[in-house]
MARFI-251906 format. One record per residue (C-alpha): residue number from 1; x, y, z; residue in one letter. Coordinates in Angstrom, 2 decimals, decimal comma, padded with zeros to 5 digits. Layout:
<site NUM <X Y Z> A>
...
//
This chain:
<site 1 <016,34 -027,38 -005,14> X>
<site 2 <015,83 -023,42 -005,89> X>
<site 3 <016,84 -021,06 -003,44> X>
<site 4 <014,54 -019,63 -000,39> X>
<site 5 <013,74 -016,04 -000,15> X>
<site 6 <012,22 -013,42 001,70> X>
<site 7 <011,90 -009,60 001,66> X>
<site 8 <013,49 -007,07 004,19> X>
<site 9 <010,64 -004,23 003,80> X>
<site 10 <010,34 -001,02 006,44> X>
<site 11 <006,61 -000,09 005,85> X>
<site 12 <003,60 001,33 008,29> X>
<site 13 <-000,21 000,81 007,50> X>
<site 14 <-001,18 004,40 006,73> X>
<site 15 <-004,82 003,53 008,13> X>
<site 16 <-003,14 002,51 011,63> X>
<site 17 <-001,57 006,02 011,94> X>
<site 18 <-003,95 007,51 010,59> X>
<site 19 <-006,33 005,75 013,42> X>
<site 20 <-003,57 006,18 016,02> X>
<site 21 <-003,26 009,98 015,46> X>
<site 22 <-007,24 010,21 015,76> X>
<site 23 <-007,04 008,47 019,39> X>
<site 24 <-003,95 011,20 019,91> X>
<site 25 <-006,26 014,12 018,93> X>
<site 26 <-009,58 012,61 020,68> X>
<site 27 <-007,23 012,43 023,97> X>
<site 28 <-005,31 015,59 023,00> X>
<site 29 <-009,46 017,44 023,44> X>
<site 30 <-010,37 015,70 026,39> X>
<site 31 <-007,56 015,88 029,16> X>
<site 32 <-007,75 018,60 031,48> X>
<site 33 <-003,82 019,66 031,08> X>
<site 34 <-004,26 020,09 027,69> X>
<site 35 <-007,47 022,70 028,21> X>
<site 36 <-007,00 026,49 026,82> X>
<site 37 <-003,23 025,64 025,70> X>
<site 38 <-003,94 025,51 021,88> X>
<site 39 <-002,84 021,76 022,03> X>
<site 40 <-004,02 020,18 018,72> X>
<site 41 <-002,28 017,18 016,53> X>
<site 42 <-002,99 016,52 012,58> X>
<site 43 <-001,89 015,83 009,30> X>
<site 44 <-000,79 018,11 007,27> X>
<site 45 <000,11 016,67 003,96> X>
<site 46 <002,50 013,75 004,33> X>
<site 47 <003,83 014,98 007,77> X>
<site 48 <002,18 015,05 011,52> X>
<site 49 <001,75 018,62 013,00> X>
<site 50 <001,31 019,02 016,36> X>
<site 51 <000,89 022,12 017,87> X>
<site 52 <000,44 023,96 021,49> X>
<site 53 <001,84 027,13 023,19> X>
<site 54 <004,84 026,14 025,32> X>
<site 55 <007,48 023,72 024,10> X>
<site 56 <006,60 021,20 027,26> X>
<site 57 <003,01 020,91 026,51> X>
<site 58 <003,80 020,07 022,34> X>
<site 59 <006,06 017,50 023,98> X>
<site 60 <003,69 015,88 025,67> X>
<site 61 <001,19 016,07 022,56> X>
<site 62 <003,87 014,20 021,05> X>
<site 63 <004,25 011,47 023,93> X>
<site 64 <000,54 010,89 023,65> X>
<site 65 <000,55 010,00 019,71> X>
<site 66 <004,15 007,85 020,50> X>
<site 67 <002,15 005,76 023,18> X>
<site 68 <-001,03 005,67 020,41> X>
<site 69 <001,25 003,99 017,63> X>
<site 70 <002,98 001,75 020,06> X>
<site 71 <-000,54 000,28 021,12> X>
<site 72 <-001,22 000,01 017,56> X>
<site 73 <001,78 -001,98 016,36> X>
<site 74 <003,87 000,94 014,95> X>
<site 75 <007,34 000,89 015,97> X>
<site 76 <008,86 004,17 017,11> X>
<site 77 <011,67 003,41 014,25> X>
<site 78 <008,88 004,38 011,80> X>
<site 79 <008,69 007,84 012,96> X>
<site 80 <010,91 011,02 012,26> X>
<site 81 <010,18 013,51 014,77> X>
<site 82 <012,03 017,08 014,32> X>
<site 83 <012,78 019,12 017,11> X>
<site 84 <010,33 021,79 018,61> X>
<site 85 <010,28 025,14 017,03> X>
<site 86 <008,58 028,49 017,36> X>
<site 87 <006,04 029,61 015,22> X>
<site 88 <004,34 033,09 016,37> X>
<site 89 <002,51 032,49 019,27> X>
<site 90 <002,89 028,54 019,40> X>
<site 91 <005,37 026,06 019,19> X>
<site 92 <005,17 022,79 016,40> X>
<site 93 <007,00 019,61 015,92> X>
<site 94 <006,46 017,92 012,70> X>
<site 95 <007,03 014,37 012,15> X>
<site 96 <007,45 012,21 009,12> X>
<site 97 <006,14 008,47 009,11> X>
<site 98 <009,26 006,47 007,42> X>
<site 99 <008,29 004,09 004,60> X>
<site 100 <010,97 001,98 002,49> X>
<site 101 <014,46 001,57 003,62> X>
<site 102 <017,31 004,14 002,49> X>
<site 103 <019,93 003,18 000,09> X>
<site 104 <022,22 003,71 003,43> X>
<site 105 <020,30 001,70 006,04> X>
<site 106 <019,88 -001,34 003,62> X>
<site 107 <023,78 -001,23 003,31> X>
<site 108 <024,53 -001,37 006,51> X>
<site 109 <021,53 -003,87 006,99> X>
<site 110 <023,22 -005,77 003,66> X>
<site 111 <026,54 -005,39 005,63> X>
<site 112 <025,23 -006,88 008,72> X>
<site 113 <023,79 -009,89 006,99> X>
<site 114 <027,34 -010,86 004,90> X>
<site 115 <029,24 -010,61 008,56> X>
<site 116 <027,04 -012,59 011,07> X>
<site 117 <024,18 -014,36 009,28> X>
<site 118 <025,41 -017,92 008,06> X>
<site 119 <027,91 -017,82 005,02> X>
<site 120 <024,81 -019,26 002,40> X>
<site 121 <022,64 -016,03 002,91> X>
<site 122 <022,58 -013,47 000,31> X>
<site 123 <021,20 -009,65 000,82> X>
<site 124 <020,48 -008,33 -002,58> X>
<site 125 <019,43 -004,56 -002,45> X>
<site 126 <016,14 -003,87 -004,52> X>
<site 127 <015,15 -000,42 -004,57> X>
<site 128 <013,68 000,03 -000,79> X>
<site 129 <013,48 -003,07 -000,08> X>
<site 130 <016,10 -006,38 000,25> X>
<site 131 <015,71 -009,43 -000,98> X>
<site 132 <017,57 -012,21 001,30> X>
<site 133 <018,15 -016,08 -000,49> X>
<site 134 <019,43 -018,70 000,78> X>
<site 135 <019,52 -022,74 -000,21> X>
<site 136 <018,89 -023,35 003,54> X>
<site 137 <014,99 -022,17 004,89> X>
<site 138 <016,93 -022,88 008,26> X>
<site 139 <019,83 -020,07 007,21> X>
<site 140 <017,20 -017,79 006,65> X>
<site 141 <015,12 -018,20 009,73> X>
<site 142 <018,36 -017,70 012,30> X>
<site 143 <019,07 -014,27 009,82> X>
<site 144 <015,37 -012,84 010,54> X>
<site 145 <016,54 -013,81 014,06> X>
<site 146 <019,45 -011,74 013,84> X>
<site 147 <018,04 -008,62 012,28> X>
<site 148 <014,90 -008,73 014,36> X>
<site 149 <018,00 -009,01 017,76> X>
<site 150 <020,01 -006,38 015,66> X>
<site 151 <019,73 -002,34 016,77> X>
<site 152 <018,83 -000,89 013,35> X>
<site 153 <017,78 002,53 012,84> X>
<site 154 <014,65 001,08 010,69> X>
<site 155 <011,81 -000,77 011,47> X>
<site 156 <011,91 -003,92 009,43> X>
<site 157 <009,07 -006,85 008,47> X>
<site 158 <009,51 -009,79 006,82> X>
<site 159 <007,28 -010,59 003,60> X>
<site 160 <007,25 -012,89 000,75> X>
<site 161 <008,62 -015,80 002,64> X>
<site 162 <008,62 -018,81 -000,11> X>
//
């Protein structure tokens, strides 16, 4: 019998942030704390940028899009949020959205996998992504157990289950 298989992928539906940062901005115009502070949230190139005039209120633009991807399935993991800085007048936070997993994450993910998963699972890293085999389908389900248990600094999915 050939070996079982699935991939160990970290990726986010562009068109879900992209809706989830349109519900942030559509809330970011209409609440009243947010009136006459320059609060505004959009893309700007790859990156989120959101911007208002005190550090507290870009915070809380930022809480509003973090509560928009969470209803929309995003986890948290997905996003790289830099700190708050001053720019002029206003102060900015950009954040990345995280796709792929880094060479250092799927090593420690790879890592995880050859100490706790059962002994006939193999992690194989393949560019962002791993590729987990095993002769048992049963082996494989209790090791998406474990890494969906595990605290990893990625958001992972499963795909290509055969």
């Amino acid at each position: 019998m050939a070996d079982s298989s699935f991939d160990v992928v970290s990726k986010v539906d562009k068109m879900e942030a992209d809706n989830a940062l349109n519900q942030a901005r559509k809330e970011v115009d209409q609440r009243y704390d947010f009136k006459g502070v320059g609060a505004s949230i959009e893309w700007s190139g790859e990156k989120v940028m959101m911007k208002a005039n005190t550090e507290e209120r870009v915070k809380a633009v930022l809480e509003v899009f973090e509560s928009k991807l969470i209803k929309r399935g995003i986890s948290l993991r997905s996003l790289d949020t830099g700190e708050p800085y001053a720019s002029g007048k206003e102060f900015r936070i950009e954040a990345g959205i995280k796709n792929g997993i880094e060479q250092d994450d799927a090593k420690k993910i790879s890592k995880l996998i050859r100490d706790e998963a059962p002994k006939t699972v193999k992690a194989q890293i393949q560019g962002d992504e791993l590729r987990v085999s095993s002769k048992s389908r049963d082996d494989l389900q209790t090791t998406m157990a474990l890494l969906k248990n595990a605290d990893l600094d990625v958001a992972v999915q499963f795909v290509n289950f055969r």
